[in-house]
Backbone as CSV, one residue per row, in Angstrom:
resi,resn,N_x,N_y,N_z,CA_x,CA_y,CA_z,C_x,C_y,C_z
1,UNK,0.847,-1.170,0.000,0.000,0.000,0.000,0.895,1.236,0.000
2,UNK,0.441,2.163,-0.671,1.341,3.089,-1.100,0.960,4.286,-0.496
3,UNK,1.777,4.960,0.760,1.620,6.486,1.899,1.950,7.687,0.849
4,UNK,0.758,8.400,1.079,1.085,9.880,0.585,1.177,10.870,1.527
5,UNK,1.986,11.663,1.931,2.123,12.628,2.604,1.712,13.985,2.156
6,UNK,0.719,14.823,2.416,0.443,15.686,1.669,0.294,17.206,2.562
7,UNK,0.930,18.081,1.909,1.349,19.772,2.413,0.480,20.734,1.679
8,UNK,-0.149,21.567,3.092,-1.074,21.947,2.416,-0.355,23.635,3.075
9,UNK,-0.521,24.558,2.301,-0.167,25.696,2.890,-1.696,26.454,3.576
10,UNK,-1.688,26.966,4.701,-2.418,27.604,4.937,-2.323,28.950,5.807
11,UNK,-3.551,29.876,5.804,-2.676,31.280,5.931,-3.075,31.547,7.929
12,UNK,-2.913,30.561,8.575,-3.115,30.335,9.678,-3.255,29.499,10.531
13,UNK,-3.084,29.032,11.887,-2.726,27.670,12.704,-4.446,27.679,12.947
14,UNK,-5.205,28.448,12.989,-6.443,27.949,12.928,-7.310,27.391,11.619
15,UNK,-6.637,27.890,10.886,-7.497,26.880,9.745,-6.814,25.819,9.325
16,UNK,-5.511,25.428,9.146,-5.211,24.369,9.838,-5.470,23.636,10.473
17,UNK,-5.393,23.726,11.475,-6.605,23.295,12.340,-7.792,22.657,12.135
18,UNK,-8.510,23.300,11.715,-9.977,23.410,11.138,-10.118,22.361,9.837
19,UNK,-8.975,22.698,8.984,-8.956,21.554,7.925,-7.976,20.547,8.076
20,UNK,-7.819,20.204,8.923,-6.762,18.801,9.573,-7.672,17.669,10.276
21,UNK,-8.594,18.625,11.032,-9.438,17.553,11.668,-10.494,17.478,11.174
22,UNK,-10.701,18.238,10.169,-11.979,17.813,9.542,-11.897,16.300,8.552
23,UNK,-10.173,16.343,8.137,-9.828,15.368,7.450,-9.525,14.110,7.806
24,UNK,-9.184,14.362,9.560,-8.698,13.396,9.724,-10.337,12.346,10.371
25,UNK,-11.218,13.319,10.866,-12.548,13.049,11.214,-13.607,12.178,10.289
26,UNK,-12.923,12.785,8.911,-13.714,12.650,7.602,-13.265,10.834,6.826
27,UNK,-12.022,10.235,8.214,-11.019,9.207,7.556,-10.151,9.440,6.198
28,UNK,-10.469,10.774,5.738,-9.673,10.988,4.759,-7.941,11.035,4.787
29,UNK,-7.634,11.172,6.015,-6.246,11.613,6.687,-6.107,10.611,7.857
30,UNK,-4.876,9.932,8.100,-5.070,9.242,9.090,-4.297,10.242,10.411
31,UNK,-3.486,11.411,9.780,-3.060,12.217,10.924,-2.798,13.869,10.382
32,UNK,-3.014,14.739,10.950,-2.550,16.200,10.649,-1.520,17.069,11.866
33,UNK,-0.176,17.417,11.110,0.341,17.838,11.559,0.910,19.543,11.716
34,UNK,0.139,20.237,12.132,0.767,21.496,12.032,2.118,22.025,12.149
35,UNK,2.641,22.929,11.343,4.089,23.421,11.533,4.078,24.810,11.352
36,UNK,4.630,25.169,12.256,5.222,26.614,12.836,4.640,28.006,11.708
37,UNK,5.350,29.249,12.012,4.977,29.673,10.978,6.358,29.764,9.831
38,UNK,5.390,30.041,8.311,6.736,30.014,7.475,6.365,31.619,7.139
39,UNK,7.230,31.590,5.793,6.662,33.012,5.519,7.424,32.693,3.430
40,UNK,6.166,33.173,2.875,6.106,32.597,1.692,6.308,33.176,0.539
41,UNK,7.018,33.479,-0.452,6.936,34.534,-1.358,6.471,33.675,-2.718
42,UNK,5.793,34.048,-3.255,5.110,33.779,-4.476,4.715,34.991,-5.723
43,UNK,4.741,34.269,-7.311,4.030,34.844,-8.099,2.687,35.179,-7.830
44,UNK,1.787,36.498,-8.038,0.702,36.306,-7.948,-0.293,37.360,-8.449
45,UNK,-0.922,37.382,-9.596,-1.660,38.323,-10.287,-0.089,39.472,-10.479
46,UNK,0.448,38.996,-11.576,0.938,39.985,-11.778,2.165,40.807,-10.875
47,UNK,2.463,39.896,-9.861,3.178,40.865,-8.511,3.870,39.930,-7.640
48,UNK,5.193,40.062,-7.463,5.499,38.770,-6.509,5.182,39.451,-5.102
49,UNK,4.204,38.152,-4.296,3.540,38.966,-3.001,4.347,38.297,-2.197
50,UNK,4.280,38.408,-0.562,4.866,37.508,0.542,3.913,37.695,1.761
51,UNK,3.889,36.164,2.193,2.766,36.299,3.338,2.936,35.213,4.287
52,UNK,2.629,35.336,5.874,2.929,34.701,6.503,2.264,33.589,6.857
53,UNK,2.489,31.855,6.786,1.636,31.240,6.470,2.035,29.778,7.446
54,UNK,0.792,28.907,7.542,0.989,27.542,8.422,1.400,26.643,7.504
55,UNK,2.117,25.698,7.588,2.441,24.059,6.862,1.415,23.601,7.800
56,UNK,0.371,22.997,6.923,-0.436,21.519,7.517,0.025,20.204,6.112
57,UNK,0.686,19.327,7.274,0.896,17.876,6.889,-0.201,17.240,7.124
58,UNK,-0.255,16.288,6.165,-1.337,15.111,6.295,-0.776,13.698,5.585
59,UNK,-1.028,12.421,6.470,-0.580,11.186,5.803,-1.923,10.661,5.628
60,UNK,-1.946,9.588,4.610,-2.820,9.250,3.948,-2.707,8.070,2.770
61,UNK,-3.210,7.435,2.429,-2.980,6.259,1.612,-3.280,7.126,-0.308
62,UNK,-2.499,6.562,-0.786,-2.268,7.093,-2.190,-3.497,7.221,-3.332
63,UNK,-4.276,6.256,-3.074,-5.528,6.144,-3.571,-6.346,7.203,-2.736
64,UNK,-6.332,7.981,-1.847,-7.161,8.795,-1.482,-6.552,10.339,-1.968
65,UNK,-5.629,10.754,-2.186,-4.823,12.276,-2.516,-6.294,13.174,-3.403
66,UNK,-6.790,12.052,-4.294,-7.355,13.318,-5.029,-8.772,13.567,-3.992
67,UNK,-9.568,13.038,-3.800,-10.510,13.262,-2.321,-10.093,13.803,-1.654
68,UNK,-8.842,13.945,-1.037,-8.836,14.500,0.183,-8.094,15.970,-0.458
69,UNK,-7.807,16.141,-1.836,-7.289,17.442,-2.244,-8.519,18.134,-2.489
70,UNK,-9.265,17.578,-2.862,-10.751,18.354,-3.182,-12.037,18.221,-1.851
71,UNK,-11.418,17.961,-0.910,-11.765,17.566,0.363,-11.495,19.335,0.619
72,UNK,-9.820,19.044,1.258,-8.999,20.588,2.019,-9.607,21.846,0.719
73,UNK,-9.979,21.567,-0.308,-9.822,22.710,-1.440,-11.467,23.372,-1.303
74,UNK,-12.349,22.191,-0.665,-13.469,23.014,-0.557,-13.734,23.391,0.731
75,UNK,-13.285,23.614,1.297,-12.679,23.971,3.087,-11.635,25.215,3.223
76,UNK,-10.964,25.402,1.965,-9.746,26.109,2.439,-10.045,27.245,1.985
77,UNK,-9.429,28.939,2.159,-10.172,29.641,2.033,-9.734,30.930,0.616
78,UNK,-8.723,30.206,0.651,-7.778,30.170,-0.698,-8.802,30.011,-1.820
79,UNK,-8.239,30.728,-3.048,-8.980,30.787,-4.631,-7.959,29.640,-4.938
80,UNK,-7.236,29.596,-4.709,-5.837,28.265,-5.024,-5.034,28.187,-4.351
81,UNK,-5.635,27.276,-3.235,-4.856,26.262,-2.494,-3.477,25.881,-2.570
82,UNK,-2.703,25.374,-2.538,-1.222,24.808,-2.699,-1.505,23.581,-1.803
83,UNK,-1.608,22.640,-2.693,-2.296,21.338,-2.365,-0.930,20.404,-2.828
84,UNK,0.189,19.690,-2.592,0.888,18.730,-3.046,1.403,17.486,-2.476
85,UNK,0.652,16.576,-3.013,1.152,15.158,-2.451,2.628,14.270,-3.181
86,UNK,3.089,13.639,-1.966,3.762,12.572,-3.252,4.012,11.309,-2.027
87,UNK,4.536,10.331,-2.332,4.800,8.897,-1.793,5.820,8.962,-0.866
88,UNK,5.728,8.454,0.273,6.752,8.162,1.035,7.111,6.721,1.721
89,UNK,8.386,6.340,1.921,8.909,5.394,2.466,8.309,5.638,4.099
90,UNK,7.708,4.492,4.783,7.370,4.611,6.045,7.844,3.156,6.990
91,UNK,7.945,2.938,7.636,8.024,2.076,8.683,7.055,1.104,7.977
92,UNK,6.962,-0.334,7.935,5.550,-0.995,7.801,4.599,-0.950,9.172
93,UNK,4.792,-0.796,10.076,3.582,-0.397,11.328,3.113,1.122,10.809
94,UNK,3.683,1.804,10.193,3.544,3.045,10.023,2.110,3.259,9.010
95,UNK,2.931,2.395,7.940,1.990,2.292,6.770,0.631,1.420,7.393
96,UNK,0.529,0.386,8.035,-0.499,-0.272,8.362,-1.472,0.534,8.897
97,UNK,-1.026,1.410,9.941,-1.733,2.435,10.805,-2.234,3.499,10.066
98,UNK,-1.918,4.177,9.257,-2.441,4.860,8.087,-3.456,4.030,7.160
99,UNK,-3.078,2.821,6.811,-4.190,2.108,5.540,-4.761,1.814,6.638
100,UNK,-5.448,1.371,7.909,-6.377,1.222,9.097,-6.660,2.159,9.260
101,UNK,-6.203,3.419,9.596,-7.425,4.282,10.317,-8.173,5.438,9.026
102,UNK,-7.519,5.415,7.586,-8.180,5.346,6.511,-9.149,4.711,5.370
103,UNK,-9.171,3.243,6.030,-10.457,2.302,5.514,-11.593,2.908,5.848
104,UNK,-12.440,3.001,4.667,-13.829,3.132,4.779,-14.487,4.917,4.813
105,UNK,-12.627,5.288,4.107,-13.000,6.730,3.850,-14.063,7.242,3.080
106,UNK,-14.980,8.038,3.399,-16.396,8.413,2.618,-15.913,9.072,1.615
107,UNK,-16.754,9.491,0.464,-16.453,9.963,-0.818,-16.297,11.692,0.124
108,UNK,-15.676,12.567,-1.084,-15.568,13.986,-0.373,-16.652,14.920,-0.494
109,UNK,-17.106,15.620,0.806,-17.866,15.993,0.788,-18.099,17.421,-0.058
């Protein structure tokens, strides 16, 4: 079974928050991890902007990334999200505990 780890930028530890446990509630996520603040510079309309922002981590089984991207994307408060998953090497208890407490994830709401 194949772990996706997925980083979601968000522009605060409360919505973070807010969309971590909704995911992880939703079985879409088997865990959400908040991280500190960053601070972000990007292209944007024309203007490179910079803004101060949360890392929310989420693990999750590979077959779920696009649900649970369109999960956080209709939750998040962003016009475009910064949504990116990819595969990671885990422990096998690691991976088991993730494909278990992600069985029987509902379609996204």
């Amino acid at each position: 079974m194949e772990i996706f780890e997925v980083a979601v930028t968000c522009p605060d530890a409360a919505t973070a928050a807010a969309i971590g446990r909704a995911a992880v509630e939703a079985r879409l996520a088997a865990c959400a991890n908040i991280g500190g603040a960053l601070r972000s510079l990007y292209h944007w309309e024309g203007a490179v902007a910079e803004d101060g922002e949360v890392l929310l981590m989420l693990k999750t089984r590979a077959a779920l990334f696009d649900g649970l991207a369109a999960f956080v994307a209709a939750r998040h408060p962003y016009r475009l999200p910064a949504i990116t998953g990819w595969a990671v090497r885990c422990t096998p208890a690691l991976a088991a505990w993730v494909a278990a407490e992600t069985q029987g994830a509902p379609p996204p709401a």
